[in-house]
N, C-alpha and C positions, 0 to 999 in steps of 0.2 A: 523545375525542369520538367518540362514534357514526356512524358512514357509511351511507350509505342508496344504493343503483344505482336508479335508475327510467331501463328502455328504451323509447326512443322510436322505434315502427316508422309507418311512411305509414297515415296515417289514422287515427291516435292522435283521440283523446278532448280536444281542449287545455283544456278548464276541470278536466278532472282531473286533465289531466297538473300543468299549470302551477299550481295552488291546492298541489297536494302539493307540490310542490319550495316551493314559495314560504309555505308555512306551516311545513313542516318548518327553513327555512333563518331562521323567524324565532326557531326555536329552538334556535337557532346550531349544526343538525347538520347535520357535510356531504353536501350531497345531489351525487350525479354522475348527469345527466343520458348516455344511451350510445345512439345511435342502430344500428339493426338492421341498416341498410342500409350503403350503398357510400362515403356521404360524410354529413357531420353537421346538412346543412341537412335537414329534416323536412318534410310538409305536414303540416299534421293535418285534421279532420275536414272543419272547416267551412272551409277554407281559410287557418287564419293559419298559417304560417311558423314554425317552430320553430327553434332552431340548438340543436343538444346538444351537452355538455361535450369530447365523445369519440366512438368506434365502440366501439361493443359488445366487436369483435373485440383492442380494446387494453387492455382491463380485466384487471385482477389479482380474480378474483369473491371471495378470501379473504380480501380486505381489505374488507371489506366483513357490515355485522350486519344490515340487511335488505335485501332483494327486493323493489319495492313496482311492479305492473302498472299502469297507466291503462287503461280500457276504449275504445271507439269500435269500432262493428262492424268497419271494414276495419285498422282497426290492430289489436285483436284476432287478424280472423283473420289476419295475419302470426306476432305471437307464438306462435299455435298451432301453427303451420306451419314454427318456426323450432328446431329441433332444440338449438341451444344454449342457448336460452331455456328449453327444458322442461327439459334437465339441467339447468340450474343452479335451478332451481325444486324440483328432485327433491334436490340438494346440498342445496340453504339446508333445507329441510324434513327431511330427516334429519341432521344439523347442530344444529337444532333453533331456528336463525337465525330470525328473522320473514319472514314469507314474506306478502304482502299481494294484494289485486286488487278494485276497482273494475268498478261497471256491466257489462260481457261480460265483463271479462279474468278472472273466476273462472271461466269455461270450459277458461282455458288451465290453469288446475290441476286441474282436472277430468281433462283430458288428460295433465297429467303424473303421474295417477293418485295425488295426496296429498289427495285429500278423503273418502275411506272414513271413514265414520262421523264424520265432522267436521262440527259446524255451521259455515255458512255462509250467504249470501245474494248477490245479483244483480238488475242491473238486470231486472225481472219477466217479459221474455220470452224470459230465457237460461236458466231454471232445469231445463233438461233438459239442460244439460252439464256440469251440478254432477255429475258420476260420481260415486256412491256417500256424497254428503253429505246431511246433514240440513239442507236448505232449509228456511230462514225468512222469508216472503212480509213479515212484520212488522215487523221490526227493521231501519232503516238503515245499522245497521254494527253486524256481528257480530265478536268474539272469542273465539278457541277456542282456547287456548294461544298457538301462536305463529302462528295463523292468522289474518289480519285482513282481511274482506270486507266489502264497501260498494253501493248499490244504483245510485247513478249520478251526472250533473253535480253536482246540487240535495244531496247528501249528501257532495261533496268537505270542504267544511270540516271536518265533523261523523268523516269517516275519516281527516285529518290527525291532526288533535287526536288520535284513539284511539291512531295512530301516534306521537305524540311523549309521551303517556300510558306507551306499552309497552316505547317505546327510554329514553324518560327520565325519566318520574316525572307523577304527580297533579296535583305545585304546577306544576312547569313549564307542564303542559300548561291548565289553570286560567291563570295568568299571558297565556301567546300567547293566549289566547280573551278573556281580559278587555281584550287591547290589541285587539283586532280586532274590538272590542266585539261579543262571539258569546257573550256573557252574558245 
């Protein structure tokens, strides 16, 4: 079974956070939600309540086959600002693991300097922290090997599905979209 980390830091994104765990896990892959901070209750953006699986700080990151960011500006800028976020972003990417980010959090891989010449995309008023990637203002969710970016809330489904496309197959991913009727 594939495993998937998504960190959960104060001011996370929750329609992205919470669409990705929850479309990923309807394709029975284990997703570990890890909080950033000191205890595993969350706020997110708009106020709802998150609890994560775990602390960031109690993960095994090798057991694990992708990375996958939620954006929201203040939870962003924590991932960016979180030093073991960005290694283990710089890990999975040389690794060659899937390395994922939604809405701003492709900023934070901009910062961990793995977007040199990689297409990518972002929610439309981040695209100057795409370091060194080839922005795409058109496409809602780009893949570029084992890079997988997305533009914001309104395109979570649309970047699940490409995630459970790249950890587990065509038909799968076809399948959870026909039950979620996103056909």
């Amino acid at each position: 079974m594939k495993r998937v980390v998504v960190p959960l830091a104060e001011g996370v994104e929750e329609i992205e956070a919470v669409v990705v765990v929850d479309v990923l896990r309807r394709a029975e892959i284990e997703v570990v939600t890890a909080a950033t901070g000191n205890n595993t209750t969350v706020t997110a953006s708009r106020g709802v309540v998150l609890v994560a699986d775990t602390l960031w700080e109690s993960l095994e990151l090798d057991s694990f086959d992708a990375l996958v960011l939620p954006g929201g500006g203040p939870g962003t800028r924590r991932l960016g600002e979180d030093q073991r976020v960005l290694e283990a972003v710089r890990e999975f990417a040389q690794a060659g693991k899937v390395v994922a980010a939604i809405c701003a959090a492709p900023m934070v891989l901009g910062a961990a300097g793995i977007l040199e010449g990689r297409a990518a995309t972002c929610y439309p008023s981040c695209e100057s922290g795409l370091t060194g990637a080839n922005y795409s203002a058109q496409e809602e969710v780009v893949v570029d090997g084992n890079l997988v970016t997305s533009q914001g809330p309104g395109t979570s489904f649309k970047f699940a599905l490409a995630l459970i496309e790249k950890l587990a197959g065509e038909e799968l991913a076809a399948s959870v979209a026909a039950d979620l009727l996103l056909t």
